[in-house]
C-alpha positions as CSV (number, residue, x, y, z in Angstrom):
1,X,-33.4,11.3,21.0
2,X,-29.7,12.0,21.1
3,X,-27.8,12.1,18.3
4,X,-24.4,10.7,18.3
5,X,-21.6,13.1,18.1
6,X,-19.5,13.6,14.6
7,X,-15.9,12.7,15.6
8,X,-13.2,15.2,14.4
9,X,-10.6,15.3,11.8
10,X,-8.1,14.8,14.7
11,X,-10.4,11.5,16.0
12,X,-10.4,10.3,12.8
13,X,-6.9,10.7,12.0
14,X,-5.3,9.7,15.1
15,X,-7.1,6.3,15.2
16,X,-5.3,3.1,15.4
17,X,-6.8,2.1,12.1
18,X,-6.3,5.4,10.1
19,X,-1.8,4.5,11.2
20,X,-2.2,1.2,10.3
21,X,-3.7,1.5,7.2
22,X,-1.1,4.4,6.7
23,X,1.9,1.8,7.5
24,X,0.7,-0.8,5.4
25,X,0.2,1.9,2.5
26,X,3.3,3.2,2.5
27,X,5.1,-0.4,2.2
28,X,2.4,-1.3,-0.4
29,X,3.6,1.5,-2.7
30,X,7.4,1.1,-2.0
31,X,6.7,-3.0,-2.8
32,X,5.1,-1.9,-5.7
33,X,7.3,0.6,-7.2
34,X,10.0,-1.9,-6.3
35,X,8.5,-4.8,-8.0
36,X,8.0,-2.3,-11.4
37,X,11.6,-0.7,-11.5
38,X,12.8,-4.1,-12.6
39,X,10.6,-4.3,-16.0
40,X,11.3,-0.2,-16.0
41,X,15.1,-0.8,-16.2
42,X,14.9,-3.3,-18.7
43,X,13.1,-1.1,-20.9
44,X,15.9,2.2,-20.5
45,X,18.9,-0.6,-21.1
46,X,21.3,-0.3,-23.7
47,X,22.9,-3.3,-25.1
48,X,26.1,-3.0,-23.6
49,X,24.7,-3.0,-20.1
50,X,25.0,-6.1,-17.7
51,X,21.8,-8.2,-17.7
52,X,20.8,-9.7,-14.5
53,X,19.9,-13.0,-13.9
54,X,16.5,-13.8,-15.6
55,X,15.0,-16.1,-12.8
56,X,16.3,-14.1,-10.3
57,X,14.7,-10.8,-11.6
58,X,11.3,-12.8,-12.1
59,X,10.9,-14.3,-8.5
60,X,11.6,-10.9,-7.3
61,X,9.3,-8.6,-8.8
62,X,6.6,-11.1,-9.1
63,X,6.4,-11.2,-5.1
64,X,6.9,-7.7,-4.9
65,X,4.0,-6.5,-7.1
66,X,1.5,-9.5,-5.4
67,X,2.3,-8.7,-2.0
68,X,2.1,-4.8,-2.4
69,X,-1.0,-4.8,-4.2
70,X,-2.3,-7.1,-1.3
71,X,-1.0,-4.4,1.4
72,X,-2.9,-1.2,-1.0
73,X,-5.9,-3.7,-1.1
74,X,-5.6,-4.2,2.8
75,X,-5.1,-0.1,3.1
76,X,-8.2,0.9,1.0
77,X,-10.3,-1.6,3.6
78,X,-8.9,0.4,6.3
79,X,-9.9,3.4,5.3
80,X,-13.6,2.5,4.1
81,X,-13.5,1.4,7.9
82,X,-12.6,3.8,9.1
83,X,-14.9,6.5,7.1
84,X,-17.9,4.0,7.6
85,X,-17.6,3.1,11.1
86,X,-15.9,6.0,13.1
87,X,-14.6,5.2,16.7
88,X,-17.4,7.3,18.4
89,X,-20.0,5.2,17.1
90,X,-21.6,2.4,19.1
């Protein structure tokens, strides 16, 4: 019987699925960290400081921190797919 072929680090890397889930990390960690600063400046503010508009501040980071933790979700299922099921396989 043949046995199929391991694909290389270079296979594994350069597939289509190992860039996408790449892509969609890096925005899911930029959405995240943006929907956190908001509740991070909050905490270092003096009282002297302008606040921002409540409602405006909540709509914001809310949608930021769902949506990025979607996209890191949507990056770790890439990845198992790609370790579980390389591109050589049939």
């Amino acid at each position: 019987m043949n046995t199929p072929e391991k694909p290389s680090r270079w296979a594994l890397l350069f597939d289509i699925r190992s860039i996408i889930a790449a892509l969609l990390g890096v925005y899911g960690v930029v959405l995240l960290v943006a929907g956190l600063a908001p509740g991070l400046a909050r905490v270092g503010a003096g009282a002297a400081t302008h606040s921002p508009d409540r409602a405006d501040l909540a709509a914001g980071s809310g949608a930021n921190l769902w949506v990025g933790g979607i996209l890191v979700l949507i990056t770790l299922v890439f990845a198992a797919w790609v370790v579980l099921r390389p591109a050589g396989r049939a």
